[in-house]
Structure formats: C-alpha cells, structure tokens
C-alpha positions as CSV (number, residue, x, y, z in Angstrom):
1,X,-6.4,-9.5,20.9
2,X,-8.3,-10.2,24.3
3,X,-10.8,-13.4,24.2
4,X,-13.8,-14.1,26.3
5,X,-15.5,-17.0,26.6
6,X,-13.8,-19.1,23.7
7,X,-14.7,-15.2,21.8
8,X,-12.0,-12.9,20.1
9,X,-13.4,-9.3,21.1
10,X,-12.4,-6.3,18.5
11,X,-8.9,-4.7,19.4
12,X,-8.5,-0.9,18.5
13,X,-6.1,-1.9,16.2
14,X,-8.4,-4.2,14.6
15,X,-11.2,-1.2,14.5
16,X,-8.1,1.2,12.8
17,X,-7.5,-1.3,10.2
18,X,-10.9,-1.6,9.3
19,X,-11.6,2.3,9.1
20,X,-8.1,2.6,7.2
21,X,-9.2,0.2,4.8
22,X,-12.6,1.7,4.0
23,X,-10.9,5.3,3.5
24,X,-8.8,4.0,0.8
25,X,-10.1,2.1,-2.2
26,X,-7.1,3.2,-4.2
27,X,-3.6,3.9,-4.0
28,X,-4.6,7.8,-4.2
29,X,-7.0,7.4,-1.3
30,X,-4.7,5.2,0.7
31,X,-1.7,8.2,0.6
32,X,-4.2,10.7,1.3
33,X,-5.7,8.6,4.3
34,X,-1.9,8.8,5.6
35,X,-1.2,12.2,5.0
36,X,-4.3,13.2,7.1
37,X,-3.3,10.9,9.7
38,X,0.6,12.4,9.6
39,X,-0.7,15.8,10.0
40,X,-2.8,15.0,12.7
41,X,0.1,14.0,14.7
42,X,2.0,16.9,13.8
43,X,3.9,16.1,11.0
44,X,4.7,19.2,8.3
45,X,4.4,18.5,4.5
46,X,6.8,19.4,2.7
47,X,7.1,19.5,-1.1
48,X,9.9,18.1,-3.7
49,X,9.8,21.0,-6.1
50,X,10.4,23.4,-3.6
51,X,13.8,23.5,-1.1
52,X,13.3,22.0,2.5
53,X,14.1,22.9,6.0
54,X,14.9,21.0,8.2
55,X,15.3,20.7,12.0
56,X,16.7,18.4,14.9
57,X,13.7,16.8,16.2
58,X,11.3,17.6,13.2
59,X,8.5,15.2,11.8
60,X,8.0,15.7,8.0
61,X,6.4,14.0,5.2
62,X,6.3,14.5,1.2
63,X,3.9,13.1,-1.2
64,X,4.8,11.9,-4.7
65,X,2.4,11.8,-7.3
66,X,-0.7,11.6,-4.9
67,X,0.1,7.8,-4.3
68,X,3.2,7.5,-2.7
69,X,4.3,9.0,0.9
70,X,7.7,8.6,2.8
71,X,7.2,9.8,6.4
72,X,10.2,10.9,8.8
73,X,11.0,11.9,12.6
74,X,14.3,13.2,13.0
75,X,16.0,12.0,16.1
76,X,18.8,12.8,17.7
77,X,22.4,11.0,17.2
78,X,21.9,10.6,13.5
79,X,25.0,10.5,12.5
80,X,26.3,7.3,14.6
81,X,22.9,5.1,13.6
82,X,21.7,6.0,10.1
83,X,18.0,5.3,9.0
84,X,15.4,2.9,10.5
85,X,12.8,2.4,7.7
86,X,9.4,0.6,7.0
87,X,8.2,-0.3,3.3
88,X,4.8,-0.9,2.3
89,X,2.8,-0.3,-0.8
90,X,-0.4,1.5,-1.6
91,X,-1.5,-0.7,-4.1
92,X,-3.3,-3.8,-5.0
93,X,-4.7,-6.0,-8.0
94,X,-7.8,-4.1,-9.8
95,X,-9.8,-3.2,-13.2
96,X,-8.2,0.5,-14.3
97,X,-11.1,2.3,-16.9
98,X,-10.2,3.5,-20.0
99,X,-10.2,6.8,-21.1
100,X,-12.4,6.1,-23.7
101,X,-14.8,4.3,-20.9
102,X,-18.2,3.8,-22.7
103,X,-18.9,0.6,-24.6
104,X,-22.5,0.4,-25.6
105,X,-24.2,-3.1,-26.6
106,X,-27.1,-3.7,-28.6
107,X,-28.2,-0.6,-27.6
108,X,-29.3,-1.5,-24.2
109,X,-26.9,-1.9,-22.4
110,X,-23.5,0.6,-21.7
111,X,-20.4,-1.5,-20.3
112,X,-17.2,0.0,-19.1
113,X,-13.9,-0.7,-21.2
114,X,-11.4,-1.4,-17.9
115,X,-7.8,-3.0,-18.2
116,X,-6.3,-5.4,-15.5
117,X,-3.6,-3.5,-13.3
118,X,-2.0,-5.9,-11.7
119,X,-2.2,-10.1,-11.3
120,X,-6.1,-10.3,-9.7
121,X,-7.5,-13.7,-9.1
122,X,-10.2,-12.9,-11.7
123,X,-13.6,-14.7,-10.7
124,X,-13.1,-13.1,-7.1
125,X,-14.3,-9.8,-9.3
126,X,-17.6,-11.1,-10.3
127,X,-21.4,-11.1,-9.3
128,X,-20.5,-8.8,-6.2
129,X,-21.2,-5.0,-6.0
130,X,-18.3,-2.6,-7.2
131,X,-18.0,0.7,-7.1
132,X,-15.6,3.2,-9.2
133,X,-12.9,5.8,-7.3
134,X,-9.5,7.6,-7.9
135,X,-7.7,10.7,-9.4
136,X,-9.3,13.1,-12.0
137,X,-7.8,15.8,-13.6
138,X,-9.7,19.0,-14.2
139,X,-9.4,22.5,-15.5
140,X,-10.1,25.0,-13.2
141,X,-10.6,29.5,-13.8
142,X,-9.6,31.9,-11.7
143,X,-6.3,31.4,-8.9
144,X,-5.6,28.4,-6.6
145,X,-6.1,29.8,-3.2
146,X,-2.5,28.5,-2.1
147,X,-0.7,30.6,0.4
148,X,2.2,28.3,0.2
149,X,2.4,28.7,-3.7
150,X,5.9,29.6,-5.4
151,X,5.9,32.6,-7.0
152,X,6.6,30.4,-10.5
153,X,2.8,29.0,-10.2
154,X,1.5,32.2,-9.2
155,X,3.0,34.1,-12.3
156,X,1.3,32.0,-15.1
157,X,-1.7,31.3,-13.2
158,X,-2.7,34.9,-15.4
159,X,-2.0,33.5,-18.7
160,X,-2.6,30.0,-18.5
161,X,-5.3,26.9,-17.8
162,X,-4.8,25.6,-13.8
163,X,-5.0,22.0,-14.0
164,X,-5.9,20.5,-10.4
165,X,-6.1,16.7,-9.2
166,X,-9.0,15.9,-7.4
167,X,-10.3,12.4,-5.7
168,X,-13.4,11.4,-6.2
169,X,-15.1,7.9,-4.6
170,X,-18.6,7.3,-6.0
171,X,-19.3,5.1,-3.1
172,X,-22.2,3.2,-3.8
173,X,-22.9,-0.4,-5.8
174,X,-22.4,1.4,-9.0
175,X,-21.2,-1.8,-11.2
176,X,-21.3,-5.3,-11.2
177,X,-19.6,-8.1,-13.5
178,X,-22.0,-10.6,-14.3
179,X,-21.1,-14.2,-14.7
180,X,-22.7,-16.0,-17.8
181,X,-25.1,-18.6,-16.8
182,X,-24.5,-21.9,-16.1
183,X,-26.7,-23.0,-18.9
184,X,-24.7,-21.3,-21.7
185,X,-21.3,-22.5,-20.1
186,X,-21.7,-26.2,-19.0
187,X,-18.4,-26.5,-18.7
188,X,-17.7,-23.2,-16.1
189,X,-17.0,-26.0,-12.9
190,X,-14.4,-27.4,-15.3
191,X,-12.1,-24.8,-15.2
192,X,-12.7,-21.1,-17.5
193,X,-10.1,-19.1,-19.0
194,X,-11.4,-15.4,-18.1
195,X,-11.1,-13.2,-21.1
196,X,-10.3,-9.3,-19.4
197,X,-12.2,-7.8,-22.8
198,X,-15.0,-9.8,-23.0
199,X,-15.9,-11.9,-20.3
200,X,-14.8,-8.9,-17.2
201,X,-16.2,-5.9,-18.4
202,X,-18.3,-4.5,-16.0
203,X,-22.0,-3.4,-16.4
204,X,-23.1,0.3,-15.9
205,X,-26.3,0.7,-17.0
206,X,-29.3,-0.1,-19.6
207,X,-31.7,1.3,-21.5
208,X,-32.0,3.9,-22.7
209,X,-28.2,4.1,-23.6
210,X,-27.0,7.6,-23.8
211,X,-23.5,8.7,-24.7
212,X,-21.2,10.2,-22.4
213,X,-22.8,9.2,-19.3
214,X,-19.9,8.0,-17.5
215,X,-18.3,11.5,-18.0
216,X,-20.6,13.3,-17.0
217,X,-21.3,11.1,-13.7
218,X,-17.3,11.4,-13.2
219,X,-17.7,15.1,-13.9
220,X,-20.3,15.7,-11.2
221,X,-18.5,13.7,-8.6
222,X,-15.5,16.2,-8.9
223,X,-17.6,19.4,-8.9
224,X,-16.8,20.3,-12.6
225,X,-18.7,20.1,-16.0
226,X,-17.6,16.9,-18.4
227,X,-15.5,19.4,-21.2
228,X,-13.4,20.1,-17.5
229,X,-12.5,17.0,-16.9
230,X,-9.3,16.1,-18.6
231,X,-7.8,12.9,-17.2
232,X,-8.2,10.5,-15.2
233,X,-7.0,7.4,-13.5
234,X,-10.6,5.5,-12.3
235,X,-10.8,1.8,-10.6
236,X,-12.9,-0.5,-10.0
237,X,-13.4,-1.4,-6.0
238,X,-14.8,-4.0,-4.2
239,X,-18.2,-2.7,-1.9
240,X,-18.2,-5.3,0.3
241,X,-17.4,-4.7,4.2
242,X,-14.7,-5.5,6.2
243,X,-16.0,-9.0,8.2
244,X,-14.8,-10.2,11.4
245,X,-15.8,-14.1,11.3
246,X,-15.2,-17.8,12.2
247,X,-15.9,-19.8,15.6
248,X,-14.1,-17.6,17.8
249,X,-14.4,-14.3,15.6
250,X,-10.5,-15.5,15.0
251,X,-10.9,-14.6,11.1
252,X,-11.0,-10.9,9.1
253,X,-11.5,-10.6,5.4
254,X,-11.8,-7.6,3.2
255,X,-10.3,-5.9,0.3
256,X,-6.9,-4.8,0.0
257,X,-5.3,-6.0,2.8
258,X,-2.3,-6.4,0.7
259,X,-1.1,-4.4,1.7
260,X,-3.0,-2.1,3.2
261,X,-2.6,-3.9,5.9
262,X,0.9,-3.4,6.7
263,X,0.8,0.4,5.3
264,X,-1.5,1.2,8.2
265,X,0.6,-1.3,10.7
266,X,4.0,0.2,9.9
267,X,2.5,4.1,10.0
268,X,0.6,3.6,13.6
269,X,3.9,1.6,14.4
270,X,6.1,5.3,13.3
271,X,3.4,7.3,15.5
272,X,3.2,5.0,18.4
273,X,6.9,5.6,18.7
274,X,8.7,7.7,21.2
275,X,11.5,10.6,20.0
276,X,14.7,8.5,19.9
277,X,17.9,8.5,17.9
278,X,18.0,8.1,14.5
279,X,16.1,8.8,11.3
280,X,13.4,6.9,11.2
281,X,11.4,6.5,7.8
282,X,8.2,5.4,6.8
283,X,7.2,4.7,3.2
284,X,4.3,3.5,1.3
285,X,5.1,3.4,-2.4
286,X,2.6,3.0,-5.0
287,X,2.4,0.2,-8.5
288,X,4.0,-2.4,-6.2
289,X,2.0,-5.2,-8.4
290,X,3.1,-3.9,-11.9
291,X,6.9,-4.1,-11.0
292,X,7.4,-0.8,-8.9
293,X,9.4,0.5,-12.1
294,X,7.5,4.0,-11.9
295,X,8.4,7.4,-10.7
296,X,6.7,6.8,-7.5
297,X,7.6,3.4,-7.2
298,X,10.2,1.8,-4.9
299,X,12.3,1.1,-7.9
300,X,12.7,4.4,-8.2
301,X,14.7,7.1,-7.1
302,X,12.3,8.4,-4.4
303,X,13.6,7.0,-1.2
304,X,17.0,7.5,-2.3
305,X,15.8,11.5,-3.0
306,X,14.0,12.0,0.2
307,X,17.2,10.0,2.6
308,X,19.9,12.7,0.6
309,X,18.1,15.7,0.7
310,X,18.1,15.1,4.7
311,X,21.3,14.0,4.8
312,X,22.4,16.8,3.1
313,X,19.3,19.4,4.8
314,X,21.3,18.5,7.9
315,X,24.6,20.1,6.8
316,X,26.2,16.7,6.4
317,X,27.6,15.5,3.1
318,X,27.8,13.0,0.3
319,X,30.4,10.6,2.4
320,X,27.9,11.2,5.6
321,X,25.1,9.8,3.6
322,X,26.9,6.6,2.4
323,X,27.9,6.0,6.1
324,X,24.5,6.5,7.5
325,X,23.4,3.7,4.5
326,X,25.5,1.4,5.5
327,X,24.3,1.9,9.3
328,X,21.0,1.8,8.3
329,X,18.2,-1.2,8.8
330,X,14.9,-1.7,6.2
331,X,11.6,-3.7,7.0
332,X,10.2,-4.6,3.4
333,X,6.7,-5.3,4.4
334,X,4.5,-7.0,2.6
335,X,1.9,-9.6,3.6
336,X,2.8,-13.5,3.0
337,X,0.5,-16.7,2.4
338,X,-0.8,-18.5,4.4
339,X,-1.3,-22.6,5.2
340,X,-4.3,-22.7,2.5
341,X,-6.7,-25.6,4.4
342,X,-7.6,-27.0,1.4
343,X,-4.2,-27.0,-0.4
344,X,-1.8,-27.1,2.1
345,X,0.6,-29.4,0.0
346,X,1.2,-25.8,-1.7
347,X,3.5,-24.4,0.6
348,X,7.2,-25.5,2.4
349,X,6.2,-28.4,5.0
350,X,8.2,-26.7,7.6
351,X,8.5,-22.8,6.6
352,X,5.2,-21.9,6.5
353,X,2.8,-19.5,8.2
354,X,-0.6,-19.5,9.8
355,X,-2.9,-16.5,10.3
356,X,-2.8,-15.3,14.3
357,X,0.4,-17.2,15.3
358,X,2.9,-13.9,14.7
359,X,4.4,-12.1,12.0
360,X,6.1,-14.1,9.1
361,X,9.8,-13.3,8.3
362,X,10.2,-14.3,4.6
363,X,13.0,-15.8,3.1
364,X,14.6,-17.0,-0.7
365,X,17.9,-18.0,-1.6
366,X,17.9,-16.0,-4.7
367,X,17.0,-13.0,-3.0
368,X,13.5,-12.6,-4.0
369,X,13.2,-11.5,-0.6
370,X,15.8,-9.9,0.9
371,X,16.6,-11.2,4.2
372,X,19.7,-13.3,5.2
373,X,21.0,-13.9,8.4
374,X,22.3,-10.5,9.8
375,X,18.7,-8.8,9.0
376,X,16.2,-12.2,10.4
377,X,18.6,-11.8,13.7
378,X,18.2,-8.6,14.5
379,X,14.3,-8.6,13.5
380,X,13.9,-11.8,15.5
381,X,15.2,-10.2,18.6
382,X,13.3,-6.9,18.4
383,X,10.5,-8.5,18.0
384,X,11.5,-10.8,21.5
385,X,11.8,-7.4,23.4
386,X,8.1,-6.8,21.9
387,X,6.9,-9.7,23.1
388,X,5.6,-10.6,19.8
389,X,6.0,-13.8,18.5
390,X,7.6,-14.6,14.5
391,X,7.5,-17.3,12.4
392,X,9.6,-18.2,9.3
393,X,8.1,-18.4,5.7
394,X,10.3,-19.9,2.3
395,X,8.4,-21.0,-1.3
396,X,8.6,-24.5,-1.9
397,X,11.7,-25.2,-3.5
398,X,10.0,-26.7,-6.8
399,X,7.9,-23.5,-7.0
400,X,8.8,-19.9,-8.1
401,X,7.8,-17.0,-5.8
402,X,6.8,-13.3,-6.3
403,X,9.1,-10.9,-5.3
404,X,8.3,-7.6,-3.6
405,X,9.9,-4.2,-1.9
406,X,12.9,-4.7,-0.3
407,X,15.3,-6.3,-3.6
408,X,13.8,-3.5,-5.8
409,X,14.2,-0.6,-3.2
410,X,17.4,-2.0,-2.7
411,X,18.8,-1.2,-6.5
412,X,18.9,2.6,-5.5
413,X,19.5,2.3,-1.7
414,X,21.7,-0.3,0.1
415,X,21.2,-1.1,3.5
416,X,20.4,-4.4,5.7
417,X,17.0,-5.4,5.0
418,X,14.3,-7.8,6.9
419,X,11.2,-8.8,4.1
420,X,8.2,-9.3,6.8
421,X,4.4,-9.9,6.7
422,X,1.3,-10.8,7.8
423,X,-0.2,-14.4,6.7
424,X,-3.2,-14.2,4.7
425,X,-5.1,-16.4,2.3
426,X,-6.4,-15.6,-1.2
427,X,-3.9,-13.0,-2.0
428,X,-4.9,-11.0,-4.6
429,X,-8.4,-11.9,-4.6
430,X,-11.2,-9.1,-4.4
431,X,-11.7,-10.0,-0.4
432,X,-8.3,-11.3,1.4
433,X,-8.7,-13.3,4.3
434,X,-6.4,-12.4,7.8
435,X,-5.7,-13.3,11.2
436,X,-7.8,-10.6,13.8
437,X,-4.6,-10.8,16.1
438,X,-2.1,-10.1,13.9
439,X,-2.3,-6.6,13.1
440,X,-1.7,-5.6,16.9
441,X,1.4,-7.9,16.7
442,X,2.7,-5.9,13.6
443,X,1.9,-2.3,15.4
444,X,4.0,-3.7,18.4
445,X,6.7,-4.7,16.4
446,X,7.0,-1.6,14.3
447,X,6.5,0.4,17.3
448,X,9.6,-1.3,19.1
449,X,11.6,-1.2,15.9
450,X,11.4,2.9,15.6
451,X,12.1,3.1,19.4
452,X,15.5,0.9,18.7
453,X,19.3,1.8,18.1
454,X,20.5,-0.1,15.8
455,X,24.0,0.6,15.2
456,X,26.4,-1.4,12.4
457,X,30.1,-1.5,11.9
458,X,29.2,-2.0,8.3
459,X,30.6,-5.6,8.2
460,X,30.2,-8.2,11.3
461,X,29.3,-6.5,14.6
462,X,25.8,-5.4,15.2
463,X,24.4,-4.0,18.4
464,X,20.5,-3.0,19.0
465,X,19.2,-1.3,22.2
C-alpha cells in the first residue's frame, strides 16, 4: 500500500477485493465470481460426472454444487514435490429464507420467514438496507443448448422435465429488519436476547398484502413464471458499500470479508504465479460456518476426489498418490481477530494480531488450527523471501476458540498444514472491519508460495526453493 502525505492511496489489490466482494453476496455468487475469473486466465472446466483429461502443463478447475471450486495448474516434476494448496471458504454468517417465505401480519404488513445459517453477531443485521440473492431452481421446455452434454442428459431431455439452476441477485434495498423502539424496550442498552423468529424477521412490504408476492418477484428475477420455480436457496445480504476509512485511509470495512477476503487473496495469489513444479491447488469450499460436514464442504471428500483423480489422470497410481500427500504442503486460510481497541484484554497479551502489520499465522495446542512447528517454519520463511512480514496469533488460554479448514480438510487428506489469516475486527458481523494493506501482503505471499518447491522426506528434512 503506497502512502502520501500521512494518506494510504487505493492499491489494485485493494480495488480487486472490493469488486470481488460486490460480485458475490453468496457462496453461489462467490464460486461463480471465481470461475469467470479462472477462465479468463485460461483455465478449462472440467466436470465430476464426466471422465477428465489431463495434460503436463494444464490449468483446470471443477465446480461442486455451484458453491465450491478447487482450481489446479499442473507443473512439472510432480512426482518428487506433491501438492501446494490454498483453502478458503465461500461462506459467511447470514439469514437463509424459507421455502414457505411469506408471513403476513395484521394484514398490512408481509415479513419473510428466514433461518440463521451460521453464528452472525445478530444486531449488526438490523436497521440497515438488505437485499435478497442466491440459487433457484427452475423448470425449463424444450433442450439445454449444451454442446458439451453427455449423451445420458441428452436422451431424457425428450421424455422428461429439465431442471436448471439459475442465480439471481435482486440488487437493490429490498428489506430491512427493524429494531423496536426504544420506548417499548427500555431496557434494549442493557443487553437483548435476539429472538431469530420474532425479533429478526425481515420486512418486505405493506399494504395491501397480497399472497405469493415473494414468488413471483423471485420468479421474475430468474426469467420464469412462479409454478417454474421449484427450489431455492435465497439470503439475505448486506447493501452497504465497501468503505475505505480512518485518519490515514488505513481502515476497510464491508461484508464478508471472512472470508472472501482470503478466497480472492489466495486465487489472484494461484494466477499471479509463474509455471513451476508441482501441483498446485486452489480451493474455496462452501458451509465453512455450519461445520463444513456437507458434500461440498472441506470435510468432505472433494479435495481428496479432485487430488486422486489427477494423480491417477496422470498415469500414476494409488501408492504415487499417498507419496505425493505426504510431500505435500496446505495453507488453511481463514481470517483471524484482531486487537479489539475497546476490549483488548480479550485476546493473548503477546500472540495477537493487528490489522496492516502482516499476515497472522494461527496457532492451538489442541489442533484447532493446524499448524505446528514444521508447517509455521516453512510459511515463515516463504513469506521472508516475499518480503512480507507475519505475525503470530493463539486464543487465550482460559478461552475456547473456533476452529476452521485445515483440521477438518485434514480428516480425508493428510499433508503439512500452515492455518493463516488476515486480522480483522467484528468477525461475523454484517460489515467486518480490515487492514487496507493487508490484502496485497496475502497476494504476495500466496504468489511466492505457488512459485515454491517444497520438497519433504516425509519425516524431519524439509527443503523449499
């Protein structure tokens, strides 16, 4: 981040982050945001139900259910170094609508019947302008123009319903949660237990109330009439801008940097990257804040699909895969909290982390995060050869922590793992609160991780070039 006159001045990086994040108010928005950016630096999609070809030198990438992407460049040498991999998530804390979405009272007003999905910081939600996007399903006559179609979908397209997904984004203040005034809660500075069916329902509209509006406004957004619209998966986003703020412009606040802020870091790190040896693997998995215990989750089997179907799309075999595990090297990234100014007896007096002094390398000694000494060493010195500076983060020991990527990825897939981040404040709030400098440091390190060789003995001698 350059500075002039006591003044931080907007990086590129900064100005990607900010577009990234305003392309993506959901998970399904997010992966989509990164497949178009993967295909517009050549990568080639491929597809899980079909089989996959595969070439020295290729750049691929496969979606899984609309909301999860893993990435790949194949380098050469792949056999002596293994995998380099990022891990981010597509997710974050938000109000999921119902399927039955229409809740009318007193006939005046119509409310939407929403669900928490994930652990939000509640209030954050209210008084503020929301707006609705994600996934519908819809029923579509006549044939998907597909030339890439298997000849299964093309034989029942004749005597059967086409279901398609389609993402729709109403983008515009649509809804709003209203607080209740202060003079029928005289007790709301004292502390309010927030009630997710009553007291954070959002408003849609008033009078007159007429059923089925919200289907039919869903309907039109995805080109179809309300009896073909089938499904959905709908959420609530927050409107507001990204802001760059503070004295020296040092501060940036929006929605969803976690962690949207390391999906976009780690992917620009993958395409900033030169051909090198390797495998190297980006993922962004989805439903990292309900427990990542989904099929497109990083719980699941996905990574461990995607690395053996290379492995094996190379010509190699099951014992070349376990080798190029145990060779391999995973960044769990995930964004980390910050010194709170206000409560800064909340976090470790000496492991902690500030926004804009580097990214934070995160530690537990039950293994909530997965780095130990092997994995902080070799991070530590790529990020020396990057010139980017780290800094350490543990929980208090008297307080438990959240866990996140890199021990639930590792139940399927074992390699050395680094959990990393970015400090932020008000974590799961509706607008998160970073450091302007620290996305640039993140895109540095990634990019100098991918252009490593990181090569393991499996046990106590590690070497990185």
């Amino acid at each position: 981040m350059t500075q002039t006159a006591g003044v931080y001045a907007e990086t590129e990086e900064l100005a990607g982050l900010k577009e990234f994040l305003k392309k993506s108010p959901t998970a399904f928005h997010a992966a989509d945001t990164i497949r178009r950016e993967l295909e517009a630096a050549g990568f080639q999609e491929l597809k899980e139900s079909r089989r996959w070809q595969l070439e020295k030198g290729g750049a691929y990438y496969v979606v899984r259910n609309g909301s999860s992407v893993i990435a790949f460049r194949i380098g050469e040498d792949y056999r002596e170094t293994g995998f380099l991999v990022t891990a981010s998530h597509s997710d974050s804390p938000a109000f999921k609508i119902k399927e039955e979405a229409e809740i009318t009272v007193r006939d005046h007003y119509m409310q939407l019947n929403t669900e928490g999905y994930g652990g939000m910081i509640c209030s954050s939600w209210m008084d503020r302008p929301l707006s609705i996007a994600g996934r519908v399903l819809v029923r579509k006559k006549g044939e998907i123009k597909d030339p890439g179609q298997t000849e299964e979908m093309q034989s029942v397209q004749g005597g059967g319903e086409i279901y398609e997904a389609r993402l729709i984004d109403f983008d515009r203040d649509l809804v709003l949660i209203p607080n209740l005034a202060i003079h029928m809660n005289r007790k709301v500075n004292e502390g309010m237990a927030l009630n997710l069916q009553t007291d954070l329902l959002p408003l849609l509209g008033g009078a007159p109330v007429k059923s089925g509006r919200f289907r039919e406004m869903a309907a039109a957004e995805a080109g179809v009439s309300p009896e073909d619209l089938l499904g959905m998966d709908l959420y609530l986003y927050n409107r507001m801008e990204p802001s760059v703020w503070g004295a020296d412009r040092e501060f940036f606040s929006a929605g969803r940097l976690d962690d949207l802020e390391c999906a976009y870091g780690t992917l620009q790190g993958l395409l900033r990257s030169r051909a090198g040896s390797g495998i190297r693997l980006y993922c962004c998995f989805d439903n990292e804040e309900v427990g990542s215990g989904t099929k497109q989750g990083a719980r699941s089997t996905f990574l461990q699909d995607v690395l053996r179907r290379i492995v094996f799309g190379l010509g190699m075999d099951e014992e070349d895969y376990r080798c190029m595990c145990a060779r391999s090297f995973m960044l769990s990234c995930d964004n980390a909290h910050a010194v709170h100014p206000n409560h800064p007896e909340k976090t470790d007096v000496k492991n902690c982390a500030y926004m804009n002094e580097g990214i934070v390398i995160k530690s537990h000694a039950g293994q909530k995060y997965t780095s130990d000494g092997v994995s902080v060493s070799v991070f530590r010195g790529i990020c020396e050869k990057a010139g980017v500076p780290v800094q350490y983060f543990s929980n208090r020991s008297d307080e438990a922590g959240g866990s996140t990527l890199g021990n639930l990825a590792m139940s399927q897939v074992s390699m050395n793992c680094a959990d990393i981040g970015l400090a932020q404040l008000a974590m799961h709030s509706a607008y998160e609160t970073a450091g302007v400098k620290d996305i640039a440091y993140l895109i540095k390190a990634c990019r100098q991780f991918y252009d490593s060789r990181i090569v393991s003995d499996g046990n106590r001698v590690y070497v990185r070039s």
